[in-house]
N, C-alpha and C positions, 0 to 999 in steps of 0.2 A: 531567664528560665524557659517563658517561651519558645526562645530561639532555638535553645538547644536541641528541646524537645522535639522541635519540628525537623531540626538536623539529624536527628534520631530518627524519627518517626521516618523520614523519607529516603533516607539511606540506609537504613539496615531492613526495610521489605519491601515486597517485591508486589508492583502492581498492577492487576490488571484493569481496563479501560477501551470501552468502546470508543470508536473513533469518533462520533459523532457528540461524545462528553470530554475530549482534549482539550479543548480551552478549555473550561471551565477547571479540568481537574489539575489545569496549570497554576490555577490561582489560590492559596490559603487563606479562608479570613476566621481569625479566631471565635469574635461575635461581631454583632452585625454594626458595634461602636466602632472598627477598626476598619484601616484599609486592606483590602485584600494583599496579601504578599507572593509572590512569584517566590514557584517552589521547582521549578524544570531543571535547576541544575544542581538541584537538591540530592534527586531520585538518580538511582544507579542500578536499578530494575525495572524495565517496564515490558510490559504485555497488552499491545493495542488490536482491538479485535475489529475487520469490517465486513460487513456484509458483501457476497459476489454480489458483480452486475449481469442480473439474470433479467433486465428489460422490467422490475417492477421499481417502482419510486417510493418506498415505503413513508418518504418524510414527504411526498405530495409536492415539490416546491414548482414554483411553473421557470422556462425555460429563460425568464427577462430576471431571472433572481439579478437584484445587486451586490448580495454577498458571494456569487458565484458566476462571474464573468467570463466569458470566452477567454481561450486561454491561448489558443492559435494553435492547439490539436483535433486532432479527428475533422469528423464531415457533420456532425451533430446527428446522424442515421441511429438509429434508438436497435433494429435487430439486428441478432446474431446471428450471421452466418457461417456456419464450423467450418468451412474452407475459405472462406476472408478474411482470419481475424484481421482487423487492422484497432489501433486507437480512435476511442470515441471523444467526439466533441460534446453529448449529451451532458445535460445536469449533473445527472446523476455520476456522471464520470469527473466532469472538472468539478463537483463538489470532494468527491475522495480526494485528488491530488492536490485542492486547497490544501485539506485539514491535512495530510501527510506532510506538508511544511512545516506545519507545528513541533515533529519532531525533532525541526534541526534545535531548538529551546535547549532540546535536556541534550547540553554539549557536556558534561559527566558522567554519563551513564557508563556502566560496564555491557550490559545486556538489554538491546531492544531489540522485540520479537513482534512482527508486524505478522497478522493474522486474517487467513483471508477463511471465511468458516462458511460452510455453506455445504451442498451435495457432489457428488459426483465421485471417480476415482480419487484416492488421496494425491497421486503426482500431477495434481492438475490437468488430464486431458481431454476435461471435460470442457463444453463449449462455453460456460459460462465463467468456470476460473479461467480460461484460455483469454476470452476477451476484457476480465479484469488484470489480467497480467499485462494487456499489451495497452488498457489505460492508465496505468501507472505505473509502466515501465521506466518514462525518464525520469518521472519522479523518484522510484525506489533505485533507479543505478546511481543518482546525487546522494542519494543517503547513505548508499554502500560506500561510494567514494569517500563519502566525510565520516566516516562511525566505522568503515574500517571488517573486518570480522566481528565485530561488535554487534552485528547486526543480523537480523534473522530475516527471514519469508517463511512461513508455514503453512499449512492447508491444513485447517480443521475442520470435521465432519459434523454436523448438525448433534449430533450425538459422539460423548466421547469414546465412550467403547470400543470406538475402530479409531486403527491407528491413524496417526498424524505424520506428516512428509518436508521435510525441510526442503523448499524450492529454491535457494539462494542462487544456486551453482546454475539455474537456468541465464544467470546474467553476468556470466564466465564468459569471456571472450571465445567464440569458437578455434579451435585448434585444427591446424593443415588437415589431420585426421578426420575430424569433424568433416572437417570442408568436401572431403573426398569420400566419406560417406557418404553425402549431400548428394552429391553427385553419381554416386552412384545407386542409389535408393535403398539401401542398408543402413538408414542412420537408424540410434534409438530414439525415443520419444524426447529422450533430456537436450541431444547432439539438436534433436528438431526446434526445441525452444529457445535452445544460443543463441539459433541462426535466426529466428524470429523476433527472440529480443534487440538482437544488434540492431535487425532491420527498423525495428520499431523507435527505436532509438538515435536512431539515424538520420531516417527518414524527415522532409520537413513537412509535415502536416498541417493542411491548413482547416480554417472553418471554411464554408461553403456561404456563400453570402446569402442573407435571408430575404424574401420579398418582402 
């Protein structure tokens, strides 16, 4: 009866979850006599919300964490520069693209919507969804690859009253058209983040060796 319940419970609603409660909310334990039970491919809605990387570290971790080890992206440079974006090697970036692996678990889901919630314009052109987009660019073009249209990017505002902005289509292969926009400095902001995802994605980033 349990079972069912749980098969119930996790497939007919739809949940939301910060990213930094992913494991945990992977795991069911009825009471604390039982073993915890893995429920990821249970659930067939989910709504995972993370904070931008706007240069503050709200969870404090220092940079020798062992649950969050270099990953062999970025330069580990902590500011944002709005005409550099590139991929950061900081904590606080290989901490997101850790727990963003998590998601490959719920291989049943119909609908996951990864949430990037913070200020700025809603299409991301602002310097800090800019540079959270391009640290977890390879990680979120593996998850579109594997989940298909199944899979969301959104920007939400600190407040929900203003609207929200599906960013998927920034990690849409640029098209000839694109390319020639590019080139000729008439692209739009979206044609502009193709071309910056591909590169980011692309590219082979390394860490900078520390002294």
């Amino acid at each position: 009866m349990v079972k069912e319940a749980r098969e119930v419970h996790y497939g007919e609603n739809e949940f939301l979850v910060r990213l930094h409660w992913l494991c945990e909310f992977q795991c069911d334990q009825y009471d604390i006599d039982t073993e915890p039970v893995p429920i990821a491919p249970l659930v067939r809605r989910l709504v995972v919300v993370t904070n931008l990387h706007d240069k503050y570290d709200w969870e404090d971790h220092t940079e020798d964490n062992p649950c969050y080890p270099c990953d062999g992206i970025g330069d580990g440079e902590g500011n944002i520069d709005p005409n550099h974006i590139r991929p950061s090697g900081d904590i606080v970036a290989r901490r997101t693209r850790k727990r963003l692996e998590e998601l490959f678990l719920f291989i049943n889901a119909e609908e996951i919507t990864l949430v990037l919630r913070g200020g700025g314009p809603p299409d991301g052109s602002d310097a800090a969804t800019r540079q959270t987009i391009a640290d977890i660019s390879v990680t979120v073009k593996r998850l579109i690859e594997f989940f298909g249209n199944r899979f969301a990017v959104q920007k939400w505002p600190d407040s929900r009253s203003r609207p929200t902005r599906n960013l998927v289509s920034y990690w849409n292969k640029p098209t000839d058209r694109t390319r020639r926009d590019i080139r000729e400095g008439r692209a739009s902001f979206q044609q502009q983040m193709q071309m910056d995802v591909e590169r980011w994605t692309r590219e082979p980033f390394t860490i900078k060796s520390r002294s």
